[in-house]
C-alpha positions in Angstrom: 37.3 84.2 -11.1 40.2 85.7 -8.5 43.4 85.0 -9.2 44.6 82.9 -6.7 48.0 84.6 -4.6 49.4 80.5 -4.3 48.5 77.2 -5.1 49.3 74.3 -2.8 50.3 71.0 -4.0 50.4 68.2 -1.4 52.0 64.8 -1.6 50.4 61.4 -0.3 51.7 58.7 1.0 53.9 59.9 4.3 52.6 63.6 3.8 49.2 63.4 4.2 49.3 59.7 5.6 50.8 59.2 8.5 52.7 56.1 7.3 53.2 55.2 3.1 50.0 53.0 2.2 52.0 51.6 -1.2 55.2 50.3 1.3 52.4 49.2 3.6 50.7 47.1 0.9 53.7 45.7 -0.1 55.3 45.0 3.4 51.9 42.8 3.5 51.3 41.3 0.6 54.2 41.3 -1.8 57.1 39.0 -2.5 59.8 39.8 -0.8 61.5 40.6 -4.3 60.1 44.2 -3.9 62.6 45.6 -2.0 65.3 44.1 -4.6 63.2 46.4 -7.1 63.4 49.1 -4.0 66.8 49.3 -4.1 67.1 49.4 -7.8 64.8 53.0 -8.0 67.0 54.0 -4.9 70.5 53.4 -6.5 68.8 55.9 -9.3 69.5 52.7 -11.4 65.5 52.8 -12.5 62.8 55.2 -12.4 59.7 55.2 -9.7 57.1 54.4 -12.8 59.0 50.7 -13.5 60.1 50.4 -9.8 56.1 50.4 -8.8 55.0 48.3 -12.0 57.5 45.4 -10.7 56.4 45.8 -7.3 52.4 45.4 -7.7 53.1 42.9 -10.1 55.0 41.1 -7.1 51.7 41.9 -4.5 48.7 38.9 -3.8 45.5 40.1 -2.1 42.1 40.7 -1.9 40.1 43.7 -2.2 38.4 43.1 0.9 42.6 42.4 2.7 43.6 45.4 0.9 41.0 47.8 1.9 41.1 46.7 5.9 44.5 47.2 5.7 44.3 51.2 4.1 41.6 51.3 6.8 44.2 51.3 9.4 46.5 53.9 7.8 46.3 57.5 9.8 45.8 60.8 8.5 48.1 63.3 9.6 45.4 65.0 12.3 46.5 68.8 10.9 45.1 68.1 7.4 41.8 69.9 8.0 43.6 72.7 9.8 45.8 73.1 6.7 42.8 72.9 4.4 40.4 75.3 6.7 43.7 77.7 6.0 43.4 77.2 2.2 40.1 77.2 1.8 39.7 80.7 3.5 42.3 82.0 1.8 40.7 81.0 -1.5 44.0 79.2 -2.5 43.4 75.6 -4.8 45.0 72.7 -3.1 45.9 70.2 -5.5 47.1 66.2 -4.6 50.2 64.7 -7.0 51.7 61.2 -6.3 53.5 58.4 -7.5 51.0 56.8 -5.4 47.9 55.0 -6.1 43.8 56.6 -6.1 42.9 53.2 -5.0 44.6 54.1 -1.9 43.9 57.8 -2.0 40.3 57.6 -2.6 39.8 54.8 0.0 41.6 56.5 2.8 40.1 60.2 2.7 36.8 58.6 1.4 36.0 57.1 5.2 32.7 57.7 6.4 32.5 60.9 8.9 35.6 62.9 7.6 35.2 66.2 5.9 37.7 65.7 3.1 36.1 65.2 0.4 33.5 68.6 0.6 37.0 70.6 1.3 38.7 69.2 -2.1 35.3 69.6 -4.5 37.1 71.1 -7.3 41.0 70.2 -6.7 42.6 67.6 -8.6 44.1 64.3 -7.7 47.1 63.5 -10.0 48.5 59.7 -8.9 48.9 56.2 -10.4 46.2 54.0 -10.7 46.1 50.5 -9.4 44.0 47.8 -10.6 42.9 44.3 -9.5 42.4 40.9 -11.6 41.2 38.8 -8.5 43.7 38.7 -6.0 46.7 39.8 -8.4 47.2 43.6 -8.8 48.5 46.1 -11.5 49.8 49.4 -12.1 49.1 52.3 -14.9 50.7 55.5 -15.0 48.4 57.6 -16.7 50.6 60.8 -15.6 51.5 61.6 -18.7 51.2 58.0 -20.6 54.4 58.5 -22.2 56.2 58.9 -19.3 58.9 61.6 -18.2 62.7 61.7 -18.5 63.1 61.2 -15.1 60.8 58.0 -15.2 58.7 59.2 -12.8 55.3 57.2 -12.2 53.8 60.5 -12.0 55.6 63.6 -13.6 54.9 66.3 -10.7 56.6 69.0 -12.5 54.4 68.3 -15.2 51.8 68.3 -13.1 52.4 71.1 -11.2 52.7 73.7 -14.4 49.6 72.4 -16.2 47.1 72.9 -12.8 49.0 76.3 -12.1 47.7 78.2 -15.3 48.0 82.0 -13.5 51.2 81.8 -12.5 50.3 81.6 -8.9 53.0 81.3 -6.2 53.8 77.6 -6.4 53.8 75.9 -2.6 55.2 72.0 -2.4 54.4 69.8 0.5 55.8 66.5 0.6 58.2 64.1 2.7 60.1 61.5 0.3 62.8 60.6 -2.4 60.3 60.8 -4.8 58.8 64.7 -4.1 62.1 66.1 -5.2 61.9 66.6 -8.9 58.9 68.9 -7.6 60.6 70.4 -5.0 63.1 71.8 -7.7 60.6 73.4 -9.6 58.7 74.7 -6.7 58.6 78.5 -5.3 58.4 77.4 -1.3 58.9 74.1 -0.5 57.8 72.4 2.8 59.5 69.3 3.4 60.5 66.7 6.3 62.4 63.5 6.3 63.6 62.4 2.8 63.1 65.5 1.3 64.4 67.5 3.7 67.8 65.4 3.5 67.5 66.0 -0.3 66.8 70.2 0.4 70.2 70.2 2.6 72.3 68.1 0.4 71.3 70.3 -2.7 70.7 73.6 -0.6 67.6 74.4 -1.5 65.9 76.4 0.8 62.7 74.6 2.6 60.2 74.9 5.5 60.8 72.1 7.9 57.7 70.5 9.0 56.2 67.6 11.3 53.3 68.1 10.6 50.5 69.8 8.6 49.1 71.9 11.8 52.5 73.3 11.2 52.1 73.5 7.5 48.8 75.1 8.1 50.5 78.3 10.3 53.2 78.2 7.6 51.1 79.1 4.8 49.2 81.6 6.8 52.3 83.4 7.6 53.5 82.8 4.1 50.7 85.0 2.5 50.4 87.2 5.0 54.0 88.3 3.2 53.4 88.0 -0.5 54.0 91.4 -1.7 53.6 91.1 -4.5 53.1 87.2 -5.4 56.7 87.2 -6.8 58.3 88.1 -3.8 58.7 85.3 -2.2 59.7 83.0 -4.7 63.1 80.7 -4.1 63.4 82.5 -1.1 61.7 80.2 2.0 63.8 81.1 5.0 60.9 82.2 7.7 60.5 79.3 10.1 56.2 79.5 11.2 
């Protein structure tokens, strides 16, 4: 097997979604209590993993409610340009989030979209989210012991154990929660809350809007690896 020159790891919920299905969920269906709990992971006061427990516990629906309502969630219309880029390049594309396969495999599982043939053989690393009639629960599987940052998905973690070849490590995500793995990533792409978090910490990024942009990016981006190590830390081209 070829060595791949990068490995693209993509966040969820804002990044690939147009809109965050787990605030969407909640927005409909929780207690209002969930932005108390909001405010707590915000303040840095508690970690994603027991921020998200405490809000599903808070949510009420049905799985027929739950599923019109990821029905109506977008995805951002440069996704298959991004993966028609990878998947010519031979480079793995990989999906970590804190949020939930529930919501993950119902929105890129719609009938008539090409998503699923295009990620046979990447990896989705999330939470999972469970139903007991119309009450709902969380599980963090990723690890099951939990991380020091109290992540409800370690990405860093993540990140090393999928990248086994050392591959040039490429991070595309969009929120507060994406920037433990923007840290440990080689070229980070990265809009709204995590762009904000790139310019407060300086760490160099790739501003994006959306993946079509991504997509050109990463073209351009190993049209320059020379070697693989070259690039690493050191994202300053604007595609």
């Amino acid at each position: 097997m070829t060595t791949p020159q990068a490995i693209v790891f993509l966040d969820f919920d804002g990044t690939i979604t147009r809109r965050d299905a787990t605030d969407v969920m909640l927005e409909a269906f929780a207690d209002r209590r969930w932005l108390e709990i909001e405010e707590e992971w915000v303040a840095g006061r508690i970690g994603s993993r027991k921020c998200l427990a405490g809000q599903v516990d808070l949510m009420t629906a049905t799985h027929e409610q739950v599923d019109q309502l990821l029905d109506r969630i977008e995805v951002d219309p440069g996704l298959p340009a991004l993966l028609d880029v990878c998947a010519a390049r031979s480079v793995p594309v990989h999906i970590i989030s804190d949020g939930f396969d529930y919501c993950i495999q119902r929105i890129l599982g719609r009938p008539g979209q090409r998503f699923r043939s295009y990620l046979t053989g990447s990896h989705i690393v999330s939470s999972t989210l469970r139903a007991n009639g119309v009450r709902w629960h969380a599980e963090f599987p990723h690890p099951i012991e939990g991380c020091a940052h109290g992540c409800a998905t370690c990405k860093p973690a993540a990140m090393e154990l999928l990248n086994q070849t050392n591959a040039l490590t490429v991070f595309v995500g969009d929120g507060f929660s994406d920037r433990h793995a923007a840290a440990t990533a080689d070229v980070i792409f990265a809009k709204d809350k995590l762009a904000s978090f790139c310019e407060h910490t300086s760490l160099p990024y790739i501003p994006f809007d959306t993946l079509a942009a991504v997509a050109a990016g990463i073209e351009h981006l190993l049209g320059a690896v020379r070697p693989k190590t070259a690039l690493r830390g050191k994202a300053s081209f604007v595609p």
